[in-house]
N, C-alpha and C positions, 0 to 999 in steps of 0.2 A: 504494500500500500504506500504509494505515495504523499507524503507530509504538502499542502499547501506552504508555502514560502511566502509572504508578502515581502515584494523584493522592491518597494519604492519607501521600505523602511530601513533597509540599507544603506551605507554613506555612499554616495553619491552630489554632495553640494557642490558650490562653482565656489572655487580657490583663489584668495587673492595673494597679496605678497607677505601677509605675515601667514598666511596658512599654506605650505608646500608640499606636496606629494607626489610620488611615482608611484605609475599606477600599474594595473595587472591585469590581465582577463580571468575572468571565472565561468566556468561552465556550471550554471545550478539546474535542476531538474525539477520543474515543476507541474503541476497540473497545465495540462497544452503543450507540455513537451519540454523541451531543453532550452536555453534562452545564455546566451555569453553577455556579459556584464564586467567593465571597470571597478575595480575593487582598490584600494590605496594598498600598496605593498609595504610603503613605508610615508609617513606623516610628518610632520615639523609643524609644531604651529604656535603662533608667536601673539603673545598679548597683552596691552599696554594696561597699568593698574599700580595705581597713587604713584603716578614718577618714577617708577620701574617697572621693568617687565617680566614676564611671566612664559614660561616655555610647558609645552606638553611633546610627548611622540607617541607612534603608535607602529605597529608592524602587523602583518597578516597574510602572512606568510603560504602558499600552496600546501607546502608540508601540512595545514592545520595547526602551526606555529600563530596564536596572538597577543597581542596586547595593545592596551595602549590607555589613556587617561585625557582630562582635558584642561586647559590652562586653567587653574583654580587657585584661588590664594590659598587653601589647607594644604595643599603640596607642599609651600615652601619652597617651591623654586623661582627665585627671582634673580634676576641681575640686574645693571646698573643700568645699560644699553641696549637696546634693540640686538646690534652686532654679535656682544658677548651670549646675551639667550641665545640667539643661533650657535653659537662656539659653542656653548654647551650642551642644547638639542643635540647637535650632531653627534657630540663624546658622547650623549648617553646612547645612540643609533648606534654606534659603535659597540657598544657594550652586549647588544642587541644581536649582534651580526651571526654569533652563531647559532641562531636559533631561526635561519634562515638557508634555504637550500645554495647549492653550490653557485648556480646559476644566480638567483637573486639576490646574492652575496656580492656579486661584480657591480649586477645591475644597480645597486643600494652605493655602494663606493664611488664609483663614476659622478653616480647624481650627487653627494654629499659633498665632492672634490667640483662640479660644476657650480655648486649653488653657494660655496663658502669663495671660490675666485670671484662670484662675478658681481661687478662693480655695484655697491651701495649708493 
């Protein structure tokens, strides 16, 4: 038996520049068939809050590897700068990495070394 999916409650939003992600396809199996879908493989998301900012990431992986959270002040993670929350989104993406397959392992590096060079 097949599980209904409501799959427009899945993340899917339009990304600006404090929210980053590289995306993945996903094949889910629903009632009417099969249906391929952008999924965020890995997230950055960045948010401004009393004069400092605030970082979240997320990973979700093919393997069924997930996680992730969202910029909140109970986290406790804030930095000074826009810049430095990204510096440090990314370290913790790093930390992350192996819980990510071989292949989305490159794919996740690449983008992290793409989005930390290019110009502010």
């Amino acid at each position: 038996m097949l599980a209904e999916i409501q799959l427009d409650m899945l993340f899917n939003a339009d990304l600006n520049v404090n929210d980053m992600a590289i995306m993945r396809t996903q094949r889910m199996i629903a009632l009417g068939g099969s249906k391929e879908m952008e999924l965020a493989l890995a997230r950055i998301q960045l948010e401004p809050h009393e004069g400092r900012w605030m970082w979240a990431v997320s990973i979700n992986s093919s393997n069924g590897s997930e996680s992730g959270y969202r910029p909140l002040p109970k986290w406790g993670k804030f930095a000074q700068t826009q810049e430095d929350a990204l510096g440090r989104a990314a370290d913790e993406l790093r930390g992350q990495l192996g819980r990510l397959s071989d292949q989305e392992r490159l794919r996740v590096i690449v983008w992290l070394g793409g989005i930390l060079s290019a110009p502010k």
